[in-house]
KOLBA-387500 format. One record per residue (C-alpha): residue number from 1; residue in one letter; x, y, z. Coordinates in pm, 1 decimal. Each point is the difference from the previous one (the first is absolute). Layout:
BEGIN
+------+------+----------+----------+----------+
| resi | resn |        X |        Y |        Z |
+------+------+----------+----------+----------+
|  NUM |    a |        X |        Y |        Z |
...
+------+------+----------+----------+----------+
***
This chain:
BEGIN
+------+------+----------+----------+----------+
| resi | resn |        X |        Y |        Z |
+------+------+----------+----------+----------+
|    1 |    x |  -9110.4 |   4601.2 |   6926.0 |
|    2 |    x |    -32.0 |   -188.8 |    373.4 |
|    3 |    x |    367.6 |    119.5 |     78.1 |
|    4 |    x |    -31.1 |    142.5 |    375.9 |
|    5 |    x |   -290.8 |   -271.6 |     73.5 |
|    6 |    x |     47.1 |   -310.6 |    151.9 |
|    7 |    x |     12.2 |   -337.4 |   -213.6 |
|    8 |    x |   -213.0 |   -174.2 |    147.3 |
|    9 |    x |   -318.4 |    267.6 |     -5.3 |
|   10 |    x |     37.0 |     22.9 |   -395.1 |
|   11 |    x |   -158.5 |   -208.8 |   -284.7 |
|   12 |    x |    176.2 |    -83.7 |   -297.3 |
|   13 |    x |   -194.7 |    225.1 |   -178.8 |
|   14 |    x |    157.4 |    263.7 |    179.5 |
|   15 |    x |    271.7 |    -72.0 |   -212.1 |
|   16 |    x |    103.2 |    197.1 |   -335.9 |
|   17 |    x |    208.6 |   -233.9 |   -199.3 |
|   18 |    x |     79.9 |    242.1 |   -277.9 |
|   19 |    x |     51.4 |    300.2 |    265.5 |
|   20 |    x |    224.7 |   -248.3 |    222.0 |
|   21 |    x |    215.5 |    -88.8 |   -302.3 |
|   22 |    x |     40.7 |    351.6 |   -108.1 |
|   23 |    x |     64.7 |    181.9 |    280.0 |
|   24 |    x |    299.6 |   -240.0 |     93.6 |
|   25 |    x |    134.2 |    -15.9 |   -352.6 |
|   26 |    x |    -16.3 |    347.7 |    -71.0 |
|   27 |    x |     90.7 |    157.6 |    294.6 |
|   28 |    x |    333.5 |   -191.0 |     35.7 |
|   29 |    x |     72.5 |     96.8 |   -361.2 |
|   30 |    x |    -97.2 |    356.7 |     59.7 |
|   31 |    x |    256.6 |     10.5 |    357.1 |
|   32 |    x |    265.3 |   -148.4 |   -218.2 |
|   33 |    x |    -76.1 |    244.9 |   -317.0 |
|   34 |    x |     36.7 |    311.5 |    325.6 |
|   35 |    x |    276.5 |   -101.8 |    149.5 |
|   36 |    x |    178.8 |   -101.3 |   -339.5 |
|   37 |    x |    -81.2 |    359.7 |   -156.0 |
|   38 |    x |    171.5 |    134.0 |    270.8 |
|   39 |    x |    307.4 |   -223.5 |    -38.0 |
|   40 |    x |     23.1 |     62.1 |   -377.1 |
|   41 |    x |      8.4 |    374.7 |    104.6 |
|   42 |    x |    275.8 |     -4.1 |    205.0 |
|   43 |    x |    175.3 |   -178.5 |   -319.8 |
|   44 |    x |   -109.4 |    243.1 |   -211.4 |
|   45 |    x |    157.9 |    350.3 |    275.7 |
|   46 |    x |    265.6 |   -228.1 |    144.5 |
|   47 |    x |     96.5 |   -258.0 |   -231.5 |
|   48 |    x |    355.9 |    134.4 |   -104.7 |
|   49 |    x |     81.2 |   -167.7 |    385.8 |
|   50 |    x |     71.5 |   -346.6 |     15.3 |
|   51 |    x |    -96.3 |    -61.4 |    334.4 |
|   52 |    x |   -344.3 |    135.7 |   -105.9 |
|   53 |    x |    -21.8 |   -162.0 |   -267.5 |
|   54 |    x |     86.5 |   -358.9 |    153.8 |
|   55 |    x |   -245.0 |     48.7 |    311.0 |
|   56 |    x |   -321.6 |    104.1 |   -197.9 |
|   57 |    x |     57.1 |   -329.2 |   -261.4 |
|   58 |    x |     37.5 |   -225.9 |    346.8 |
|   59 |    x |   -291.0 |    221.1 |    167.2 |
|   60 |    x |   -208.5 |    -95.0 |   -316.3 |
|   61 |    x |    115.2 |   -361.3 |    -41.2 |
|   62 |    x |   -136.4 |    -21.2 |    396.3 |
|   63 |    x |   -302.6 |    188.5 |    -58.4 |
|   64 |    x |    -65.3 |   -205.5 |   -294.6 |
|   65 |    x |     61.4 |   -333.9 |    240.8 |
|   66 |    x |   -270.8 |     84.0 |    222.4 |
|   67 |    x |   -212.2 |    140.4 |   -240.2 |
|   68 |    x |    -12.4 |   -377.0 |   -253.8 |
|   69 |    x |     -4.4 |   -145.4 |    327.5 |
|   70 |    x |   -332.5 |    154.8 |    115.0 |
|   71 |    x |   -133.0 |    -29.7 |   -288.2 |
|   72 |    x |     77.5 |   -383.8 |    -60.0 |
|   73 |    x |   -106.4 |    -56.8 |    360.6 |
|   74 |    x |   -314.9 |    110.6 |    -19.8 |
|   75 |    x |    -94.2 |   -164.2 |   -345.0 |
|   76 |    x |    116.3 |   -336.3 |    141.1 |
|   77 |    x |   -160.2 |     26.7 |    378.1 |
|   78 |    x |   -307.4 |    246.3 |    -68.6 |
|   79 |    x |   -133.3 |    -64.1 |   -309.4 |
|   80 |    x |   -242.0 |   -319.7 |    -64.6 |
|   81 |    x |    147.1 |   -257.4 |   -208.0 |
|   82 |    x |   -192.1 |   -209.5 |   -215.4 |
|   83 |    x |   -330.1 |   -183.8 |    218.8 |
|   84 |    x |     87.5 |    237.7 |    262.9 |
|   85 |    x |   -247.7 |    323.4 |    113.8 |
|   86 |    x |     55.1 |    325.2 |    207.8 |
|   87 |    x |   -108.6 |   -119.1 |    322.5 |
|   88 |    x |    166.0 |     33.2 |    362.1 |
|   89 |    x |    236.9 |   -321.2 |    -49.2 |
|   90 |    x |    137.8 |    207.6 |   -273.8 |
|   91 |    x |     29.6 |    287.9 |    200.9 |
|   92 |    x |    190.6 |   -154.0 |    259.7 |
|   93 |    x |    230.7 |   -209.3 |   -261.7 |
|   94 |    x |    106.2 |    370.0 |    -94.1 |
|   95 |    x |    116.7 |     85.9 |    307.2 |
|   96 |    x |    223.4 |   -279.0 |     51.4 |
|   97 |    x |    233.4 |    218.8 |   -225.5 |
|   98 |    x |     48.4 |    273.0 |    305.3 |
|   99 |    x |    359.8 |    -97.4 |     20.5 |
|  100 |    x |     92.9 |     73.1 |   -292.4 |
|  101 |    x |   -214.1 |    319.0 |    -22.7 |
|  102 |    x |    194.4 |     97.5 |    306.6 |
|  103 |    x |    334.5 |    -55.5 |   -231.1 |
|  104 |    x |   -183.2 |    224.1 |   -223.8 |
|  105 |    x |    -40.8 |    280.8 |    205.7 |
|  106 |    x |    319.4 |    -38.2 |    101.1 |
|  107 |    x |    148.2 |     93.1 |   -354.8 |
|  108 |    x |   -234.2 |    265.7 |    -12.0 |
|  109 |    x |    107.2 |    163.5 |    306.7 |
|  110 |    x |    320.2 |    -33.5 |    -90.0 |
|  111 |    x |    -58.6 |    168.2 |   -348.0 |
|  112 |    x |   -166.7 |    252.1 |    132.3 |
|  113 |    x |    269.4 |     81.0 |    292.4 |
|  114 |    x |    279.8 |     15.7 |   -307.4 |
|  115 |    x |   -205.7 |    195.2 |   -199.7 |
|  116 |    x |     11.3 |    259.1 |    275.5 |
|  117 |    x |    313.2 |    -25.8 |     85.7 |
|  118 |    x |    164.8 |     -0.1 |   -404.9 |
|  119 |    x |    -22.9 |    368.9 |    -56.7 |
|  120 |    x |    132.2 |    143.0 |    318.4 |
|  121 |    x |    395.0 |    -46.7 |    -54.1 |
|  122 |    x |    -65.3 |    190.7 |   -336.6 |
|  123 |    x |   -249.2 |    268.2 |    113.8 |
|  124 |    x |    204.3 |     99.8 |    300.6 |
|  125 |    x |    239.8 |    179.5 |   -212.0 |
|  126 |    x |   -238.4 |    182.8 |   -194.6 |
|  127 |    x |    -63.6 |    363.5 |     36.7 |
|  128 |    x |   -350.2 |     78.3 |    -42.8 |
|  129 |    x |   -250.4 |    335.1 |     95.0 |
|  130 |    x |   -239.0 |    -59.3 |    296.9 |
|  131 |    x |   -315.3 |    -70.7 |   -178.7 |
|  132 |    x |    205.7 |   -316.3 |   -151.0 |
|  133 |    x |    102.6 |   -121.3 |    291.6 |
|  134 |    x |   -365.3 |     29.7 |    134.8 |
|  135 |    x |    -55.2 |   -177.8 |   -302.2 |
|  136 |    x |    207.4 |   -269.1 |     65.2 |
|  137 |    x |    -94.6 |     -8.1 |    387.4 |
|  138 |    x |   -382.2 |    -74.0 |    -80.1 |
|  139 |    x |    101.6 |   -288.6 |   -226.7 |
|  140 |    x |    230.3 |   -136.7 |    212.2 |
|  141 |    x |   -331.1 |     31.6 |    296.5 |
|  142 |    x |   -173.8 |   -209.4 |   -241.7 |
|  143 |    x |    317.0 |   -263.5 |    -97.0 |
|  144 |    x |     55.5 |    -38.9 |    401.5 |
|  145 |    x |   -389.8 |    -61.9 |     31.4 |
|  146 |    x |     -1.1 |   -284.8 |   -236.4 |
|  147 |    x |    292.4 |   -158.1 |    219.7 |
|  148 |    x |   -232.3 |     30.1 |    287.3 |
|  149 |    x |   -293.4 |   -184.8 |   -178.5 |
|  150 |    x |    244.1 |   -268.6 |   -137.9 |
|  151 |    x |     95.2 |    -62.3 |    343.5 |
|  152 |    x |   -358.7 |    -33.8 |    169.1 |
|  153 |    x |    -94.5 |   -174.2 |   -325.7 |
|  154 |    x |    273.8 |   -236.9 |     60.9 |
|  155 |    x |   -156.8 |    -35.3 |    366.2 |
|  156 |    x |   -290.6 |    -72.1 |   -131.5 |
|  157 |    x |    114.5 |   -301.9 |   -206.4 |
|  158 |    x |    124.0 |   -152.0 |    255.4 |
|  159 |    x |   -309.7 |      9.1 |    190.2 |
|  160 |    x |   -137.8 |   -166.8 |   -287.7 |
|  161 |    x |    257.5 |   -289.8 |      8.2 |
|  162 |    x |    -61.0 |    -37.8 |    417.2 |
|  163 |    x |   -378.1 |    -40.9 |   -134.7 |
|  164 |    x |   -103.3 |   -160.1 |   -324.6 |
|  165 |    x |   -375.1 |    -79.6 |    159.3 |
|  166 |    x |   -139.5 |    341.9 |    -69.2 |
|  167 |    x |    161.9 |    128.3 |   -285.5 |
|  168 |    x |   -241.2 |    280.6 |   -160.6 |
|  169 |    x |      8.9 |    130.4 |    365.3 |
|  170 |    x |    376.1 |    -10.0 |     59.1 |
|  171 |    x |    100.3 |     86.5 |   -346.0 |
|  172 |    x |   -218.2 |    363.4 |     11.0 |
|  173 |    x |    245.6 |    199.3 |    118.8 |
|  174 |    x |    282.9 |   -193.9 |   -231.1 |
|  175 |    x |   -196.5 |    110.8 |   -265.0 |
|  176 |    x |    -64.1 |    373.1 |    108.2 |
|  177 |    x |    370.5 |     46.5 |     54.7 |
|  178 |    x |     75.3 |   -147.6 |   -338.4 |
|  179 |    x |   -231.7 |    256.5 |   -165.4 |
|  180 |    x |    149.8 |    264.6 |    224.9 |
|  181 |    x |    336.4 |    -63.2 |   -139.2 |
|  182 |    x |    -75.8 |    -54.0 |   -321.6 |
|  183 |    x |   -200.8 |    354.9 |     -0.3 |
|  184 |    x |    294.7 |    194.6 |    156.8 |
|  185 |    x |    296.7 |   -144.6 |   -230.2 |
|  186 |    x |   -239.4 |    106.8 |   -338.1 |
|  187 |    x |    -10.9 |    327.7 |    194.5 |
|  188 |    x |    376.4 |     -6.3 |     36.2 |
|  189 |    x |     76.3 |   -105.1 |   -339.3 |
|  190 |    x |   -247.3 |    287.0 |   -163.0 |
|  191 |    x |    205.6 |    276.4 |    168.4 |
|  192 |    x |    246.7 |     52.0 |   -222.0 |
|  193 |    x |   -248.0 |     -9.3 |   -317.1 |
|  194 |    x |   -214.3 |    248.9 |    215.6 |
|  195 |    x |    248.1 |    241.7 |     83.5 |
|  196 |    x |     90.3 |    -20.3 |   -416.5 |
|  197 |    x |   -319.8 |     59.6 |    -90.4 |
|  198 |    x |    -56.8 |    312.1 |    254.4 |
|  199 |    x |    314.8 |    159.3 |    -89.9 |
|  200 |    x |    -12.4 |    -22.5 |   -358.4 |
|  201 |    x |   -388.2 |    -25.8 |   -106.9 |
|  202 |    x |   -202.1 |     96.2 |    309.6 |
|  203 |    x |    189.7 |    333.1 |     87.8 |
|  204 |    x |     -9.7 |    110.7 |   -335.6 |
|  205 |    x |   -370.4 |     21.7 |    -82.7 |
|  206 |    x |   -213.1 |    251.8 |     50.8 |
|  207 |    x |   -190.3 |   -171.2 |    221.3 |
|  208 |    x |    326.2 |     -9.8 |    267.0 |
|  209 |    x |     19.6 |    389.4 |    -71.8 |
|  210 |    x |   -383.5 |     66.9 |     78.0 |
|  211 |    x |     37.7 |   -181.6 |    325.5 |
|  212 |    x |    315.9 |    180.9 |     46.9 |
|  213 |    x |   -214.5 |    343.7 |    -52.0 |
|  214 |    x |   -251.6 |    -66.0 |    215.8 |
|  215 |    x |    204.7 |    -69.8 |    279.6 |
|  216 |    x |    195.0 |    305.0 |    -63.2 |
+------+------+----------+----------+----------+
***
């Protein structure tokens, strides 16, 4: 709440402590629970190779990096300590942090650039029917869109760090992005427990084979 309004046209009561703690919190645990899912499936399909194996433990030691540093960051810079109160001092003490936000989103972008790239050495010598590969092309759309919204995410912070005055106006579009990514990677990571569950539950009930009928 006030993100996309300047900081000086809001009151403090603008201001949801509880919703403000949350959303930062929870939403850098639930990126880091995304992008990890998809990391421990790779281990699970591709594990038997070593060099798979050593670059999704580094890729989660890094994600885990930025992740604890977020996190710690914000409880230390953004959160009211003691005689302290939410107010616009506060505000701007937490964006005094951009730098190391920007580090951040570096490590996040790239995670998410590795993440892409991991399974195409292995894929490539697959043989697979067309409606796979369509399969795989469509998730791969999605995996190359989250690069995207790292990157202007990652633009974003640094516009923040140029300009710690106005931070709920600045930090907007950081947060957008952040959502964005975080949205497409739980898409990414649901694919494979998607395409399980249509094969082997959804295509089997009747309700499949009445659709099925009617389109007939």
């Amino acid at each position: 709440k006030g993100l996309g309004k300047h900081a000086w046209d809001l009151t403090v009561s603008v201001i949801t402590p509880w919703r403000h703690v949350v959303s930062q919190f929870f939403g850098s645990a639930g990126n880091w629970l995304a992008k990890a899912s998809i990391l421990a499936f790779f281990l699970r399909i591709f594990g038997s190779l070593r060099w798979v194996r050593i670059a999704c433990f580094a890729l989660l030691i890094l994600l885990s990096m930025g992740s604890i540093t977020h996190a710690g960051l914000f409880a230390v810079l953004c959160v009211p300590h003691g005689d302290e109160v939410w107010n616009s001092n506060l505000m701007a003490r937490c964006a005094t942090g951009a730098p190391v936000t920007v580090a951040v989103g570096v490590c996040i972008l790239v995670v998410d650039i590795a993440i892409f790239i991991l399974p195409f050495p292995i894929i490539a010598n697959l043989k697979m029917d067309k409606k796979k590969k369509h399969g795989l092309i469509i998730v791969f759309l999605i995996g190359f869109s989250i690069i995207v919204t790292s990157s202007v995410g990652l633009a974003y912070r640094i516009v923040v760090f140029k300009s710690s005055i106005d931070p709920t106006w600045n930090g907007a579009n950081v947060s957008i992005t952040a959502y964005i990514d975080t949205f497409g990677t739980i898409i990414v990571s649901c694919t494979p427990g998607i395409y399980a569950w249509w094969l082997k539950i959804f295509s089997q009930s009747r309700l499949y084979s009445s659709i099925r009928s009617m389109s007939l």
